[in-house]
C-alpha positions in Angstrom: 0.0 0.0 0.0 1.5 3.5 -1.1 1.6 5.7 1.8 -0.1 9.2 2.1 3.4 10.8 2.0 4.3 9.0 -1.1 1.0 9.7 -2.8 1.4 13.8 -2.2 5.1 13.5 -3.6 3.6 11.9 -6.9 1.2 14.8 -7.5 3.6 17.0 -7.4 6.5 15.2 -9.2 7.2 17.6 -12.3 7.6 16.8 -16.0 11.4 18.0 -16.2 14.6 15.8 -16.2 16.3 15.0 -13.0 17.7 11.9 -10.3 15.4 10.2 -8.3 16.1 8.3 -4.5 14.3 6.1 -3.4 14.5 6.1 0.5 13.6 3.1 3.1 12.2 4.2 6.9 15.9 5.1 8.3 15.7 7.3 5.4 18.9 5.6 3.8 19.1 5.5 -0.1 18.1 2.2 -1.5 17.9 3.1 -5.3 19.0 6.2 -7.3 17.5 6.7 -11.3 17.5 9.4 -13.3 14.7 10.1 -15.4 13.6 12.6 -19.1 10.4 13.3 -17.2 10.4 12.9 -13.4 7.1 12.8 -13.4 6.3 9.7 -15.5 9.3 7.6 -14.4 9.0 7.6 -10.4 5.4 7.1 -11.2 5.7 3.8 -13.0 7.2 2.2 -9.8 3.6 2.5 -7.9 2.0 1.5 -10.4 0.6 -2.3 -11.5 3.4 -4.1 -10.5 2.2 -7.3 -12.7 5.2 -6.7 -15.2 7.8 -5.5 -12.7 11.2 -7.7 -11.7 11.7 -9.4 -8.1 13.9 -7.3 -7.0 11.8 -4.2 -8.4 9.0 -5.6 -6.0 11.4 -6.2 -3.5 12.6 -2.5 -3.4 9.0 -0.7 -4.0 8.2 -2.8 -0.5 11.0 -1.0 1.7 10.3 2.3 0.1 9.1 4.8 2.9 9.2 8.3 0.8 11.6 9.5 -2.2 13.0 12.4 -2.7 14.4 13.8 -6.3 16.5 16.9 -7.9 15.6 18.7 -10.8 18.1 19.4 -13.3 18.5 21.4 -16.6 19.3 18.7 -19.0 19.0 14.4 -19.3 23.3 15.0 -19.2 23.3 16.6 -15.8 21.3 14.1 -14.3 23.2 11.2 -15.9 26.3 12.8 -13.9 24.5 13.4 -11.0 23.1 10.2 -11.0 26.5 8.7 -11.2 28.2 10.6 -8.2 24.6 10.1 -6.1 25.3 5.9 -6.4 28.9 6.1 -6.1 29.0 7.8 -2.9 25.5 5.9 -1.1 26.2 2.2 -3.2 22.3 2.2 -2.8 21.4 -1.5 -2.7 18.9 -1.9 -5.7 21.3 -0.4 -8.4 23.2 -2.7 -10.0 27.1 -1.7 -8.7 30.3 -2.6 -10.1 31.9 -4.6 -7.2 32.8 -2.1 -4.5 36.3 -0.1 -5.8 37.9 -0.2 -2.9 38.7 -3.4 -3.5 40.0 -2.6 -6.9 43.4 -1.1 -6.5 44.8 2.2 -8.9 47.9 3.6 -9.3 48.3 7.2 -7.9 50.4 9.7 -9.0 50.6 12.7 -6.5 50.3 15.4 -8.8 49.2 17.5 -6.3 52.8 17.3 -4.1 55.6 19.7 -5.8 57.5 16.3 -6.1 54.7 13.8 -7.2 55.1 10.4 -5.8 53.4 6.6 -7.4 51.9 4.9 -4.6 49.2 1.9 -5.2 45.7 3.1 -3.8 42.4 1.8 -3.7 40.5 4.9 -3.2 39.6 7.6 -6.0 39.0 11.3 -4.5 39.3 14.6 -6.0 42.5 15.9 -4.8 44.2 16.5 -8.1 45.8 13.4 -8.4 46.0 11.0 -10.8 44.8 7.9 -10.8 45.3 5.2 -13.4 43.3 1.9 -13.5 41.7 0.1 -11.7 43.6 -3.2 -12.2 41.9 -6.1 -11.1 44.7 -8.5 -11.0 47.1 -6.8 -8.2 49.8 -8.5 -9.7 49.7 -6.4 -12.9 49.9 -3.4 -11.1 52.7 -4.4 -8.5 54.8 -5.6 -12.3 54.0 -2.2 -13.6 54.8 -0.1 -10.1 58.3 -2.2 -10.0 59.1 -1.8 -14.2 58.1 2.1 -13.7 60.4 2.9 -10.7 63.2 0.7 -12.3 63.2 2.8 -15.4 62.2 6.1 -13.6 64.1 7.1 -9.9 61.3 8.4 -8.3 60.9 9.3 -4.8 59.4 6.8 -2.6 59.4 8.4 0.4 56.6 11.2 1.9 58.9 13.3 3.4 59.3 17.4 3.6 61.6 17.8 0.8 62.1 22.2 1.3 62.5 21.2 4.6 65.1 18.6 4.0 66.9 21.3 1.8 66.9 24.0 4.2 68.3 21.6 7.1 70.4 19.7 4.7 69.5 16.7 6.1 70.7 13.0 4.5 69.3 11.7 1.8 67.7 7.7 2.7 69.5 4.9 0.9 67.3 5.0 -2.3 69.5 7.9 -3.1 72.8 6.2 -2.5 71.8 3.1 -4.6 70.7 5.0 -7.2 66.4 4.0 -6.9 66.0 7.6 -6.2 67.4 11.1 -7.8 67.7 12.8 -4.5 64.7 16.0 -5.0 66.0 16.5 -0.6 69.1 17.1 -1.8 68.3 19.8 -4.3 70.5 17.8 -7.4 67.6 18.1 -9.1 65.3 21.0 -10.4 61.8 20.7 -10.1 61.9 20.4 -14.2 63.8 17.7 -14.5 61.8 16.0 -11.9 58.7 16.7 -13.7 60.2 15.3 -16.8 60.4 11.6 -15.4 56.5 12.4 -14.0 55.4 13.4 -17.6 57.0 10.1 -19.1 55.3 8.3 -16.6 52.0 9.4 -17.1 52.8 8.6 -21.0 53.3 4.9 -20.1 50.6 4.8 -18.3 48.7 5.8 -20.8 49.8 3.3 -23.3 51.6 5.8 -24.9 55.0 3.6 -25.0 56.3 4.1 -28.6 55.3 8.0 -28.6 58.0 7.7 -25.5 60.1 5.3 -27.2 60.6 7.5 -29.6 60.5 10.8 -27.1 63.9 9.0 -24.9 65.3 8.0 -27.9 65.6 11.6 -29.5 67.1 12.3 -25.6 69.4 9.3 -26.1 70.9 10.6 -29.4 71.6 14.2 -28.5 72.9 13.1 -25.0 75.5 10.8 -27.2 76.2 14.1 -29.7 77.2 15.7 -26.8 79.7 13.2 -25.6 77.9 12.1 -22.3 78.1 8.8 -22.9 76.7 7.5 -19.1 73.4 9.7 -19.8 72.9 8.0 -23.7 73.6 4.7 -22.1 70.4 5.0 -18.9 68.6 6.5 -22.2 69.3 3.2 -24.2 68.6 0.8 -20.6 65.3 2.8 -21.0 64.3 2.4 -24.4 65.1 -1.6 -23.8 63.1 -1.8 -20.9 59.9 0.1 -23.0 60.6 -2.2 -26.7 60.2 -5.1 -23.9 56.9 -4.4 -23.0 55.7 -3.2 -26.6 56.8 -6.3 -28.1 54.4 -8.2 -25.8 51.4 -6.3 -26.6 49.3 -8.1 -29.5 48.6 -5.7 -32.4 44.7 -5.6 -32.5 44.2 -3.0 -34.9 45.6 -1.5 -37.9 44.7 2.5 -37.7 46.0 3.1 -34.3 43.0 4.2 -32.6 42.4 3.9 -28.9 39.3 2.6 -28.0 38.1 0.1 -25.5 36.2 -2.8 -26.0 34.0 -4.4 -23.6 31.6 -7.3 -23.4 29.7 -9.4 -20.7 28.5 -12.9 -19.1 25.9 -13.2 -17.1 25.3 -15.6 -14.4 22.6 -16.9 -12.6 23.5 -13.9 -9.9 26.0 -11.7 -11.0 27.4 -10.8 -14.6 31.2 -10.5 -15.7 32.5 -7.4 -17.3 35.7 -8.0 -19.5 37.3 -5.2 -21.4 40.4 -4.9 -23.6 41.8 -1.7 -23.7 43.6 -0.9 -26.4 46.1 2.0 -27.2 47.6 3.0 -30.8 46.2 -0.1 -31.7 48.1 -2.3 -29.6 46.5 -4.4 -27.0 47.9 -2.8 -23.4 45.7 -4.4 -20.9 42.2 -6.1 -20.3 40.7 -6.8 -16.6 37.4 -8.4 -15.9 34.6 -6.5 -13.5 31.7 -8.0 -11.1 29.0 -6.6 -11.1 27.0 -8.0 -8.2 23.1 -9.2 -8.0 22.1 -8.8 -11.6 20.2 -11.8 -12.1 16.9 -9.6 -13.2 18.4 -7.4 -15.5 18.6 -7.5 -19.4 22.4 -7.3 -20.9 21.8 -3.8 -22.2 20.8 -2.5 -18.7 24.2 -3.6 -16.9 26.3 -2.4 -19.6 25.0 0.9 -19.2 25.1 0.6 -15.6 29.0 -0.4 -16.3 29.6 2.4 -18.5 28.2 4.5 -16.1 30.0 3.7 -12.8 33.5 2.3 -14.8 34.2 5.7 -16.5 32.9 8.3 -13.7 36.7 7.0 -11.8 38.5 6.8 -15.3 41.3 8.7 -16.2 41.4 7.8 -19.4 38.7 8.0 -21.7 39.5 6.3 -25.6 38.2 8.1 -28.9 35.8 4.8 -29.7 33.7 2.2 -27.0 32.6 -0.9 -28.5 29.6 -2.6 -26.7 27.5 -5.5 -27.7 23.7 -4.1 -27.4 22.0 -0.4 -27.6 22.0 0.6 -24.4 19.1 3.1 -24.1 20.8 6.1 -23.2 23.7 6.2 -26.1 23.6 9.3 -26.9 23.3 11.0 -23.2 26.5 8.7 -22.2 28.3 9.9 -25.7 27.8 13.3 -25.2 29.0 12.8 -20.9 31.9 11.0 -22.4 32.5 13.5 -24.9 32.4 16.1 -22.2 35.3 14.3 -20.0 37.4 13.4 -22.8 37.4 17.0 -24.3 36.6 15.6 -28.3 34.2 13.4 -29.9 33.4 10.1 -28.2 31.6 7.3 -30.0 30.2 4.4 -28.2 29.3 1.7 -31.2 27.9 -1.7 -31.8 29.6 -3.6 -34.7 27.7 -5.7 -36.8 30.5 -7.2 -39.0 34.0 -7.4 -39.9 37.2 -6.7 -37.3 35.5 -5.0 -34.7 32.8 -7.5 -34.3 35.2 -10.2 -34.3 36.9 -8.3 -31.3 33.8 -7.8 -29.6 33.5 -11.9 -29.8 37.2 -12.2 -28.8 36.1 -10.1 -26.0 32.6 -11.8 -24.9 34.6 -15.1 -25.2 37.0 -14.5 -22.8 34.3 -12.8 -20.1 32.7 -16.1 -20.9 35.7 -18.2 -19.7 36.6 -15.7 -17.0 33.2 -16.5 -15.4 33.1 -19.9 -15.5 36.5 -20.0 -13.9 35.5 -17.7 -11.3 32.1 -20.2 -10.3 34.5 -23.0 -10.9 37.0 -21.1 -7.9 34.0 -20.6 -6.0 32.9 -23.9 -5.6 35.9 -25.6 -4.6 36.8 -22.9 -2.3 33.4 -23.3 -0.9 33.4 -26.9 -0.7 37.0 -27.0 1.4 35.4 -24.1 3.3 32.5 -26.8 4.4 35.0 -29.4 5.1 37.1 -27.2 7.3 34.0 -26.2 9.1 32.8 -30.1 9.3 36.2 -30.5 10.9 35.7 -28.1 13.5 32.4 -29.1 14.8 33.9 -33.1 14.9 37.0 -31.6 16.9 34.8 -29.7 19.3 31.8 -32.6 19.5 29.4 -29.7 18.3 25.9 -31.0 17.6 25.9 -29.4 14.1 28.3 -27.7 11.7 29.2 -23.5 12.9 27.4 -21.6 10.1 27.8 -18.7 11.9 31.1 -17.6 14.1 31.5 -14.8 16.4 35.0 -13.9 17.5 35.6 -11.5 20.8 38.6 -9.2 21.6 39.9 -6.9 24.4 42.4 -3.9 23.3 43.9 -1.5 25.5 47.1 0.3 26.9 47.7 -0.5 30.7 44.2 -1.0 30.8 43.1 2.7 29.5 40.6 2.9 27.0 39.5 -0.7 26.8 37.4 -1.3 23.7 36.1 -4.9 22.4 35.5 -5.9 19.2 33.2 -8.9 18.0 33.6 -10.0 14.3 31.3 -12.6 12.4 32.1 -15.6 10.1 29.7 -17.4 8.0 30.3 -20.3 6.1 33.7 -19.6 6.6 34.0 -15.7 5.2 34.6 -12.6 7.1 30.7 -10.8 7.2 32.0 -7.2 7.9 27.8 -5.8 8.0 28.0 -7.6 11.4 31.3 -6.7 12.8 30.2 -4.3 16.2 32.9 -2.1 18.2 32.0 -2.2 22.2 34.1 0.7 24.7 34.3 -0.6 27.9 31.9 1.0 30.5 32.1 -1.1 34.1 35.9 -2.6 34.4 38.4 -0.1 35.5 42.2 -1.3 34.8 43.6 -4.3 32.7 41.0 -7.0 33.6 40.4 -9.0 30.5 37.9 -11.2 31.9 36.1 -8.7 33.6 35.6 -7.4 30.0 34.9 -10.2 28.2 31.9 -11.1 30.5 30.5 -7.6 30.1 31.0 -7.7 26.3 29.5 -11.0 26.2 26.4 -9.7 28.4 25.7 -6.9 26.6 25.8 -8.4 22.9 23.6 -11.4 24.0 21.5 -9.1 26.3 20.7 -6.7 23.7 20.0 -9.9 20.7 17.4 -11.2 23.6 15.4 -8.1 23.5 15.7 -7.4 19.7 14.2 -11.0 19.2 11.5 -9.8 22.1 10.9 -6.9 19.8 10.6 -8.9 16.9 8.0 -11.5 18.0 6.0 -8.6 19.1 6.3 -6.7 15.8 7.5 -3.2 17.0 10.6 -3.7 14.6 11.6 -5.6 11.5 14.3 -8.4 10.9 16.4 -6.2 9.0 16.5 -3.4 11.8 17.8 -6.1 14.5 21.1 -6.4 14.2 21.7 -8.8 17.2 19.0 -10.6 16.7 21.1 -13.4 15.1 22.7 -15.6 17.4 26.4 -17.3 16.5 26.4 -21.4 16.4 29.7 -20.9 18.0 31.5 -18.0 20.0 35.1 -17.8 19.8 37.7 -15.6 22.6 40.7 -14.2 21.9 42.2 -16.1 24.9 42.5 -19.2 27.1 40.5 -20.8 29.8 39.9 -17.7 31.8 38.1 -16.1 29.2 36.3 -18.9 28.1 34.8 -19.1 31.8 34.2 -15.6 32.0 32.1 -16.0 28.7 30.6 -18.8 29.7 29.5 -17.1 32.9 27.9 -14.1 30.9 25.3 -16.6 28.8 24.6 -18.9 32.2 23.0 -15.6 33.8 21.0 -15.2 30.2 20.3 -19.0 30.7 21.9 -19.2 26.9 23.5 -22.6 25.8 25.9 -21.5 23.0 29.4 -23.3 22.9 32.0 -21.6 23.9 36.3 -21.5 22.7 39.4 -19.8 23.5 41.9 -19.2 20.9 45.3 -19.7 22.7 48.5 -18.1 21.4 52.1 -19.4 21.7 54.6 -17.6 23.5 55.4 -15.4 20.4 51.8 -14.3 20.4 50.7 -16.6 17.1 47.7 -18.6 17.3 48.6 -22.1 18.7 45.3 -23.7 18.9 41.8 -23.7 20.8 40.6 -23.9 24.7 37.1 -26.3 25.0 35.5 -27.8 28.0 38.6 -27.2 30.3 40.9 -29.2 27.4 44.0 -27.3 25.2 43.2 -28.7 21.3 46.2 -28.8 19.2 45.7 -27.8 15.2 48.0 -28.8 12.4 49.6 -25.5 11.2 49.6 -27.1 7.9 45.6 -27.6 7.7 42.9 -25.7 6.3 41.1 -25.3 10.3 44.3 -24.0 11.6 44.2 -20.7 8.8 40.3 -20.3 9.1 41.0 -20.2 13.5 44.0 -18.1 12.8 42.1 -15.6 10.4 39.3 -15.6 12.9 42.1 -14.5 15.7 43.7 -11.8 13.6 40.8 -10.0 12.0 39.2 -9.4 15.7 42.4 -8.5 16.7 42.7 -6.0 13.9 39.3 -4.9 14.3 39.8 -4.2 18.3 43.5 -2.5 18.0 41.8 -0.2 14.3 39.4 1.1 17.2 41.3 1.5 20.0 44.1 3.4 18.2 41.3 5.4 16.6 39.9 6.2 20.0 43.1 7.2 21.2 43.8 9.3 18.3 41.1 11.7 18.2 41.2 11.4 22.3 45.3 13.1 21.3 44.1 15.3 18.3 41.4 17.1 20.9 44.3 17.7 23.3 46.9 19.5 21.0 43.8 21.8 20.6 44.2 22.7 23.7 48.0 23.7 23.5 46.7 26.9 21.4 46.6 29.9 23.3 42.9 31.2 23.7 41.5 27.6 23.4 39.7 25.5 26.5 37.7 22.8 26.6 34.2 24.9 25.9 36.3 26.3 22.5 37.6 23.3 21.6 34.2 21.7 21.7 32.7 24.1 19.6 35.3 24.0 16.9 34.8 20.2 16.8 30.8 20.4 17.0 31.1 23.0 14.0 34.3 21.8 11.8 33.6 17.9 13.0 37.1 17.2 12.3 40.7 18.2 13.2 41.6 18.1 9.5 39.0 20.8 8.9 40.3 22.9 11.8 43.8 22.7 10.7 42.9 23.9 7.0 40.3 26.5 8.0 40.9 30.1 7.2 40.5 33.0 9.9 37.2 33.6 8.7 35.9 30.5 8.8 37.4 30.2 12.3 34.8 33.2 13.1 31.8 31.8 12.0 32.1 29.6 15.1 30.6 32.2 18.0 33.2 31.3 20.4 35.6 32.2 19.0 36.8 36.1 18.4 39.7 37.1 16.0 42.3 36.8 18.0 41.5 33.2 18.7 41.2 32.6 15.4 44.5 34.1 14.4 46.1 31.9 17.4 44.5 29.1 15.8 45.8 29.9 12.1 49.5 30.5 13.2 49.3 27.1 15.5 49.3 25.4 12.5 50.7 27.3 10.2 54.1 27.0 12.3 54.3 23.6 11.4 51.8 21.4 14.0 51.2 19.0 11.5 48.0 16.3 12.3 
């Protein structure tokens, strides 16, 4: 049933282009659209929904209300409709596996002596980024070839500073991995040089550089400096080696990209040959995750859409498989980022189709090897789980693991941390971060029994609140109890968990993880008995994975904790600024970052503080208290 809120919006919805978002009750963004005419699009969702798709249905019943943005033309909503899903992943588009997990090579454009580091996030800070690369290996070969051919610095250090102080130089410079911009050898120009040649090879430019370093190499040996000509000639060796391994693909030299898909029973394969001056420089394959209700021509455009708003690079010519329905909206954004004429085409014979069925090939190969992976590790995952319940005498196979951690420092700021396993896999949705309220001091168990209290106290009245119907399954988010609990720790901590459920009256087993003397996992703690794993076996690396991410997931917090606790101090060092100050510059700027960057007038907008505050707080940071 369409709610009365719902039913006023779609009066008023107007007949102008624009982005739609759909919103559940916590008023989170479940789907983002973009529509010609507002009005008729968001419409069609409350309609009959007799033709509509599963997951369609699925979203229309966890809408609560919508909101939408008008724009001037169908091209400014296709843009704003890509930022809008790349910043909320709403969970009824269709979404390229998340990008972090996609890593890119960075080049620091922004630093007066640009660095290449490997990243896996894409923000505007003037950077570039080049990718993403799904197979990490790739990109660690290129990073290694690049800084082999090109002595780059490595390091993030303050190079006028270095200067000015003359201080040493690390041992990249001594070796020779690094031309030594601290020591002031080289100008800024030069510097830049090696950056600019870079971001040629990068962009599968290789023989345009060839040539470039080869016209160096010949006018460094006409001048008699024979050392230079000979690094130019190491270079130019290094470059034919890669060029001679790229497959020729195309006769008129034209950069385009060519991409095709399979589509499996859930999610669909992307693969995509990028191809440079006609060569073939690289192809990667993309996942596009819970597709299984949408047509091919629908989550290529949904590709297009979400691959090339984090592109660098955009080529002259796409070639797709199907019309997507809004070609010439994504030709004309394309276009627009590229800075000349983009063409997206569908070829119907000759070389370019047989490309495209090169292409769709291997994206039907690299799916079925990818189901094929999943499987078996899938099936050793249920083994190794089988194993566990037979070496604990557990009445049925742990589907569901949670691990429990204590961190802290001499017992200040103890926090907890509690991650979740199923079937064998890391389910970060569930992972929950505990501070400490009742223990004072280093008292582990003490901690573990209140941790353990609380999490199974607060599941006991979520499932209260479920039977009764005040909230829904999907808002309980402890309602789920584990088939096992694991404890970073031995039999003290076992007991001290076990003790937590017997006052719930809870019957959930119960293990230690014990660590050897250099603090690696050893084995487990059960009814009072030490259990001994092979190192060697696939139990001992699921218990030991299970150890380190709650460990990792309790020290990420605690340090976290302790850093902002810091950060808020240092405020305090500024003359002018006490704790009613330095909690109104952190309930206005939100973060110390914003603080340290802000301007004097920006400082003033916060009422507490008066210009000669704000002047302190400028200069503070100005003379070099770096956060």
């Amino acid at each position: 049933m369409i709610g009365i809120d719902i039913k006023r919006k779609l009066e008023t919805l107007p007949d102008k282009p624009g982005v739609y978002m759909m919103m559940d009750k916590n008023h989170g963004i479940i789907y983002v659209g973009k529509a010609v005419s507002l009005k008729n699009r968001v419409r069609q969702y409350f309609q009959s929904s007799k033709n509509q798709s599963p997951r369609v249905r699925a979203m229309i019943s966890h809408i609560d209300t919508f909101e939408y943005i008008i724009t001037d033309t169908e091209l400014e909503a296709l843009i704003l409709e890509c930022n809008l899903i790349k910043e909320n992943r709403p969970k009824y588009n269709v979404l390229l596996r998340d990008d972090k997990t996609y890593p890119y090579i960075k080049i620091t454009l922004d630093e007066e002596y640009p660095r290449l580091i490997k990243t896996r996030r894409v923000i505007g800070d003037g950077a570039g980024y080049f990718g993403p690369y799904t197979n990490e290996g790739a990109l660690n070969e290129t990073i290694e070839i690049i800084n082999n051919i090109y002595p780059i610095r490595k390091c993030n250090n303050n190079i006028e500073r270095m200067i000015k102080n003359s201080e040493r130089p690390c041992l990249n410079y001594h070796i020779e991995k690094c031309t030594g911009p601290c020591t002031g050898e080289i100008s800024r120009a030069e510097y830049m040089n090696m950056i600019h040649e870079i971001v040629m090879f990068l962009d599968g430019k290789e023989e345009e550089l060839i040539h470039k370093i080869e016209g160096k190499m010949k006018k460094a040996a006409d001048m008699m400096d024979f050392e230079k000509a000979a690094k130019y000639r190491d270079q130019m060796a290094a470059l034919n080696s890669i060029a001679e391994k790229q497959k020729i693909v195309s006769i008129n030299g034209q950069d385009r990209d060519i991409i095709a898909m399979a589509q499996g029973d859930r999610d669909s394969w992307v693969q995509v040959f990028f191809v440079r001056k006609g060569k073939l420089v690289r192809r990667e394959h993309f996942i596009l995750k819970n597709t299984e209700d949408d047509t091919e021509q629908e989550i290529i455009s949904s590709f297009l859409k979400q691959f090339y708003s984090s592109s660098n690079f955009i080529p002259k010519e796409i070639l797709i498989e199907g019309q997507v329905e809004d070609l010439k909206v994504l030709e004309k954004w394309l276009s627009d980022k590229r800075g000349n004429k983009v063409t997206i085409k569908v070829p119907q014979r000759g070389t370019k189709k047989q490309l495209l069925e090169m292409v769709k090939k291997n994206a039907v190969i690299t799916m079925k090897q990818s189901i094929e992976m999943k499987e078996q590790v899938e099936e050793r995952t249920e083994d190794t789980l089988k194993e566990l319940a037979g070496l604990l005498n557990l009445e049925q196979t742990p589907e569901r693991i949670e691990c429990f951690d204590i961190s802290n420092i001499q017992g200040v700021d103890s926090v907890a941390s509690m991650v979740v396993f199923e079937d064998g896999r890391p389910k970060r949705n569930d992972y929950r971060r505990f501070k400490i309220r009742t223990v004072k001091g280093p008292d582990d168990y003490a901690c573990i029994e209140e941790i353990i209290g609380r999490r199974f106290r607060r599941g006991m009245e979520e499932t209260r609140n479920i039977i009764e119907q005040s909230v829904e399954v999907l808002e309980s988010r402890f309602a789920v109890f584990p088939d096992l609990i694991m404890v970073d720790g031995g039999l003290g901590q076992v007991n001290s968990a076990k003790k937590a459920l017997n006052s719930l009256k809870l019957d959930i087993p119960v293990c230690g993880i014990v660590k050897d003397e250099k603090h690696r996992t050893k084995g487990l703690v059960y009814e009072g008995n030490k259990i001994y794993v092979k190192k060697v076996s696939g139990l001992f690396r699921l218990i030991a994975k299970i150890q380190d991410e709650a460990h990792r997931f309790a020290v990420n917090y605690h340090r976290s904790l302790r850093k902002k606790s810091i950060l808020q101090s240092i405020l305090e060092e500024i003359p002018g600024i006490g704790e009613v100050r330095k909690r109104a510059l952190m309930v206005h700027f939100k973060t110390i970052d914003r603080i340290k960057n802000a301007t004097t007038e920006e400082l003033l907008e916060v009422k507490e503080i008066n210009e000669k505050v704000a002047k302190n707080v400028v200069q503070f940071f100005k003379n070099g208290k770096n956060l």
